[in-house]
DOKOLFI-394794 format. One line per 4 residues: number of its first residue (from 0); their letters; for each residue x, y, z of N, C-alpha, C, O, CB. Coordinates in pm, 1 decimal. Last residue first. Glycine has a CB too. Layout:
BEGIN
NUM = a = X/Y/Z/X/Y/Z/X/Y/Z/X/Y/Z/X/Y/Z ~ ...
This chain:
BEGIN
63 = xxxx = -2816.6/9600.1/-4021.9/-2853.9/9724.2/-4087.1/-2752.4/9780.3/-4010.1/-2727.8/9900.6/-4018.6/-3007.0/9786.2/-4080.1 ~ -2716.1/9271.3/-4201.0/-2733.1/9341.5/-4064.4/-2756.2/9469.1/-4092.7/-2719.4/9490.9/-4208.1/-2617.1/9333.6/-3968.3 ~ -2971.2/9080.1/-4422.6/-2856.6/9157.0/-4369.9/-2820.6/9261.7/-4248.1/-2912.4/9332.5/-4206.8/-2833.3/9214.3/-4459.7 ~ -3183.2/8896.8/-4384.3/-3069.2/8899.9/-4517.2/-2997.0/8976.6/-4540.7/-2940.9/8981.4/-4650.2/-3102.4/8900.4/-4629.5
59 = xxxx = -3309.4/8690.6/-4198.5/-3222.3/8779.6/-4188.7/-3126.3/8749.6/-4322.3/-3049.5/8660.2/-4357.8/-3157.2/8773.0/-4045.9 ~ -3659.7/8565.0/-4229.4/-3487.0/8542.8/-4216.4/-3454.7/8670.3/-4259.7/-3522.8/8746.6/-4328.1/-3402.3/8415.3/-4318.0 ~ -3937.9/8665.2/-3990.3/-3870.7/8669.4/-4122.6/-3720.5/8589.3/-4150.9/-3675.4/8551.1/-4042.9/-3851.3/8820.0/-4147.4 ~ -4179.2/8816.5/-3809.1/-4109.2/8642.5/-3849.5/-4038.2/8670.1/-4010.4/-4096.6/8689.7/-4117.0/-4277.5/8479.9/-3868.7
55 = xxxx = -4305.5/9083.6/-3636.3/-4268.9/9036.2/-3740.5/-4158.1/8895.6/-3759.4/-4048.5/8904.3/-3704.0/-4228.0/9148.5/-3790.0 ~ -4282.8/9165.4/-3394.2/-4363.3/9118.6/-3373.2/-4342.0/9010.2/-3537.6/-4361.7/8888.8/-3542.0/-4478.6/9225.2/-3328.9 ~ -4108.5/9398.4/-3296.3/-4229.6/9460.1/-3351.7/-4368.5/9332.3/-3400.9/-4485.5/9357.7/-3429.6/-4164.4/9554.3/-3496.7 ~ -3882.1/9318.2/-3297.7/-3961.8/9362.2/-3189.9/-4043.1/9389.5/-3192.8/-4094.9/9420.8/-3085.6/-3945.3/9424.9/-3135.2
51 = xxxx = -3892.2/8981.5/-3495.3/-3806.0/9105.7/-3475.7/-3898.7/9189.2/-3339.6/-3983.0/9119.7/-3282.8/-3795.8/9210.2/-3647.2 ~ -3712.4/8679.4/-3484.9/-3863.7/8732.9/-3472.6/-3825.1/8875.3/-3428.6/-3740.9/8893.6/-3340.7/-3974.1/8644.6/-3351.8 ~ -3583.8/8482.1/-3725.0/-3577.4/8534.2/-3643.4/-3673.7/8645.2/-3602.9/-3719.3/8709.3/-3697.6/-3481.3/8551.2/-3652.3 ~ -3380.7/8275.3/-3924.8/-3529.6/8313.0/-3906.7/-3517.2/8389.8/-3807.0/-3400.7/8376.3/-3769.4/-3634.7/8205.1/-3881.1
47 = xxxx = -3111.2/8268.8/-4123.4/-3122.5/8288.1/-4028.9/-3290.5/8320.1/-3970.8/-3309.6/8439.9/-3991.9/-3026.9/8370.4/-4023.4 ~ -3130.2/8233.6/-4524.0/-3103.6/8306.4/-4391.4/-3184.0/8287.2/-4250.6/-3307.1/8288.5/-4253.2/-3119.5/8442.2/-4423.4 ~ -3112.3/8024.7/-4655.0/-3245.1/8148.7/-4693.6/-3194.8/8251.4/-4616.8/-3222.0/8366.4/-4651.5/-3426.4/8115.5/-4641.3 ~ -2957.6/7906.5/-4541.0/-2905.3/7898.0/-4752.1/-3027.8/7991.1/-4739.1/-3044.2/8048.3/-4846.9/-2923.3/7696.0/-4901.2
43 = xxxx = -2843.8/7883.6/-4220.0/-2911.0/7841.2/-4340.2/-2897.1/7939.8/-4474.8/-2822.0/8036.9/-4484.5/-3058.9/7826.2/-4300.4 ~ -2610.0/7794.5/-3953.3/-2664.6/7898.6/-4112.3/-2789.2/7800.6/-4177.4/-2808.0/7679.0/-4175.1/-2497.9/7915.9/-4274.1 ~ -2642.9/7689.5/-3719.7/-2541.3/7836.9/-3737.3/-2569.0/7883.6/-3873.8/-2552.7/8001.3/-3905.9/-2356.1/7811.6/-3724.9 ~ -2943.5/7622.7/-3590.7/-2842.7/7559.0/-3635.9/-2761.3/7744.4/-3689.8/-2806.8/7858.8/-3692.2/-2898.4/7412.4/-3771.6
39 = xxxx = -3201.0/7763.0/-3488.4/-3113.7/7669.7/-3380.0/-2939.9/7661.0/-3432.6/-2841.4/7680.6/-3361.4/-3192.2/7484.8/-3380.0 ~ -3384.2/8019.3/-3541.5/-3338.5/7911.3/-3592.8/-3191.4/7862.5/-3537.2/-3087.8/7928.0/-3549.1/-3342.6/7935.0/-3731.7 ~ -3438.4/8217.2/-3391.6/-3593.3/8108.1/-3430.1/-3474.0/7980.4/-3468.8/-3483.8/7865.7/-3425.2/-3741.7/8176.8/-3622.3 ~ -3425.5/8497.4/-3181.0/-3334.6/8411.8/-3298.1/-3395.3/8253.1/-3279.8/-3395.4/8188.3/-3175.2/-3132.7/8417.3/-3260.3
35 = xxxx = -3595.7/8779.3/-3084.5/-3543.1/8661.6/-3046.2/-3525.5/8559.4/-3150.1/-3628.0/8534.8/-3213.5/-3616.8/8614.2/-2949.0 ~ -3578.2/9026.9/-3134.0/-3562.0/9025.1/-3038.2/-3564.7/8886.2/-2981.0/-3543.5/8863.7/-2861.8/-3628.4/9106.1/-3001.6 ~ -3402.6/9283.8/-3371.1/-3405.3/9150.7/-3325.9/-3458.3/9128.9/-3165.8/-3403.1/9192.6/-3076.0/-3259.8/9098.4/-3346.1 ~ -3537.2/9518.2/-3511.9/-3466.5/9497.9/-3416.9/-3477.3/9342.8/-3362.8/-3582.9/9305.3/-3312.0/-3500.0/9598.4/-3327.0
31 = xxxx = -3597.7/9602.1/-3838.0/-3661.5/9616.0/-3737.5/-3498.4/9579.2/-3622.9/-3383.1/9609.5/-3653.6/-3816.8/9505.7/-3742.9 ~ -3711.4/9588.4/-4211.4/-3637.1/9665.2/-4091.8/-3646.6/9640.2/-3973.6/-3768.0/9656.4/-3961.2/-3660.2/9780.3/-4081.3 ~ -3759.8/9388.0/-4457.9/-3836.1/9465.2/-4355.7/-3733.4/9497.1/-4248.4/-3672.2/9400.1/-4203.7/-3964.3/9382.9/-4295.3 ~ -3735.3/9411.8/-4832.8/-3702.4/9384.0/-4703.0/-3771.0/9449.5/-4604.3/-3836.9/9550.3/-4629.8/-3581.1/9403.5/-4684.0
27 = xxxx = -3921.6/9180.4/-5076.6/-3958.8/9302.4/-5027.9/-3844.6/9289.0/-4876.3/-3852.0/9186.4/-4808.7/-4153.2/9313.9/-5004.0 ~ -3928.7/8983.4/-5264.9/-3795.6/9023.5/-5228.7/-3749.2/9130.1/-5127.2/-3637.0/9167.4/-5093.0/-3746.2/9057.6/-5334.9 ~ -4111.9/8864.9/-5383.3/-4054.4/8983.1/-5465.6/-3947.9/9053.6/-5396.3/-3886.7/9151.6/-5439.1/-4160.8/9086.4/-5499.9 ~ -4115.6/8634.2/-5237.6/-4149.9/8638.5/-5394.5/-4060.9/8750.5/-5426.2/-3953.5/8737.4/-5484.9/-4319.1/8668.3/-5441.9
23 = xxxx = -4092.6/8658.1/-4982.1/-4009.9/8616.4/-5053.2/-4006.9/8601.2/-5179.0/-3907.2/8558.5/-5237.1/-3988.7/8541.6/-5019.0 ~ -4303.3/8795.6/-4874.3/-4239.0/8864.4/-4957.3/-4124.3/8810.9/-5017.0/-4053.8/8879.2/-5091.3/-4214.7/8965.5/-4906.2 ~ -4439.1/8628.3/-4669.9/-4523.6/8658.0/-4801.2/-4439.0/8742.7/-4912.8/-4487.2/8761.5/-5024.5/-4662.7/8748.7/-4759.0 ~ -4188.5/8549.1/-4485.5/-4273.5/8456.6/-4572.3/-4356.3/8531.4/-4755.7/-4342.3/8506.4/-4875.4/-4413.8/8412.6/-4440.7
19 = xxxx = -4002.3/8831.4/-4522.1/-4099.6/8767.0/-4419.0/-4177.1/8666.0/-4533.0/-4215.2/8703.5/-4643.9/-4216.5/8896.2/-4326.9 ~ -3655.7/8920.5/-4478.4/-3760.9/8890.3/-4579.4/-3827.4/8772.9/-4492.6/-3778.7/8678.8/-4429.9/-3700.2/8844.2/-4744.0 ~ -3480.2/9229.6/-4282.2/-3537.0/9090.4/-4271.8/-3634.5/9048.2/-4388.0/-3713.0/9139.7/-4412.7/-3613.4/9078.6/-4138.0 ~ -3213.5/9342.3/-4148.6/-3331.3/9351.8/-4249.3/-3361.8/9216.1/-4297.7/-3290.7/9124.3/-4338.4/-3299.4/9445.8/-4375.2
15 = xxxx = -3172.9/9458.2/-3819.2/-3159.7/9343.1/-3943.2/-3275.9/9420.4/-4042.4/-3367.0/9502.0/-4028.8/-3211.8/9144.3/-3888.0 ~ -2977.4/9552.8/-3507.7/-3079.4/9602.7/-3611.8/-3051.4/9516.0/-3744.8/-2935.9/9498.2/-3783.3/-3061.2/9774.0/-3642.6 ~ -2975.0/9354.1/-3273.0/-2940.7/9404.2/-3362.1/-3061.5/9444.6/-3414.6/-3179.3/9412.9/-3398.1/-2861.6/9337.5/-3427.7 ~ -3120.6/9250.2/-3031.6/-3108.0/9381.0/-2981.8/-3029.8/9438.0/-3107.3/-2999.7/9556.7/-3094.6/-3031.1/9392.6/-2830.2
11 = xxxx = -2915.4/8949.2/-3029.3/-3039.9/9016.8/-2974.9/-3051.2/9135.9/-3013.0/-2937.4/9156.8/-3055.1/-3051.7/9022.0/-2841.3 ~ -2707.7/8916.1/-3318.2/-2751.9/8923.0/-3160.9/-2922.5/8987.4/-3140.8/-3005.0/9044.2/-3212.3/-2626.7/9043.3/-3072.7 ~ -2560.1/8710.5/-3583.4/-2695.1/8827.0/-3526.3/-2680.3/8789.1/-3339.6/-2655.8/8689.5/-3271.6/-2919.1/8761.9/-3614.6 ~ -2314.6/8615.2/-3613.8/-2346.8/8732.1/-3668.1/-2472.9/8834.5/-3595.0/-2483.1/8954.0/-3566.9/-2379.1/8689.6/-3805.3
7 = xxxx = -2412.7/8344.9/-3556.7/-2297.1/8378.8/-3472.9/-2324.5/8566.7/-3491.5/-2349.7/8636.6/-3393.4/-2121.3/8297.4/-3547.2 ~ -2561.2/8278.2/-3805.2/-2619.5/8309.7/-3694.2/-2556.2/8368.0/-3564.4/-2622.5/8426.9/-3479.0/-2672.8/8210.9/-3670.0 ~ -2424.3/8428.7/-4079.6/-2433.1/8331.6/-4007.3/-2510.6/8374.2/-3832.6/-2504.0/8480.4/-3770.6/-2279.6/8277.1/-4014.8 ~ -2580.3/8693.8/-4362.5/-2519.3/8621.6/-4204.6/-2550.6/8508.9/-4147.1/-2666.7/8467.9/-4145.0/-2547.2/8690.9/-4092.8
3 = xxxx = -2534.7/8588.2/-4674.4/-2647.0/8600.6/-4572.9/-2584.5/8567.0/-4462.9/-2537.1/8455.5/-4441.4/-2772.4/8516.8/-4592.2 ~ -2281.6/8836.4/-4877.6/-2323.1/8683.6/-4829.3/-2430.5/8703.4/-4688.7/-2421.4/8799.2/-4612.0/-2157.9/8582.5/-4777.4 ~ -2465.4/9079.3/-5106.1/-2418.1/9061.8/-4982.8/-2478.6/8896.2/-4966.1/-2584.7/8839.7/-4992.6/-2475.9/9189.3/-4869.9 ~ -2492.8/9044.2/-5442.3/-2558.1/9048.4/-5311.6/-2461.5/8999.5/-5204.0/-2392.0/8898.3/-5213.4/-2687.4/8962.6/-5311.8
């Protein structure tokens, strides 16, 4: 598996794939567009939180 981007990595207005609370079980990814970056510090070990345009809360587990 691809290493999880550092927060320097995501911008606004990227396209991410993102794992949302209820799918961290099975790993499910979700697609979307960044439109505003949740988590303060430059990495975390789950990935990056971040709220996509569509309304969805997930960390970022890779850039699309």
């Amino acid at each position: 598996m691809d290493a999880i981007p550092t927060r320097d990595k995501i911008k606004i207005g990227s396209s991410v794939s993102i794992v949302q609370k209820q799918d961290q079980g099975s790993g499910k990814l979700t697609e979307g567009i960044v439109k505003r970056i949740l988590t303060s510090s430059s990495f975390h070990p789950h990935g990056i939180k971040v709220e996509l345009a569509s309304g969805k809360i997930g960390r970022v587990q890779k850039l699309s």
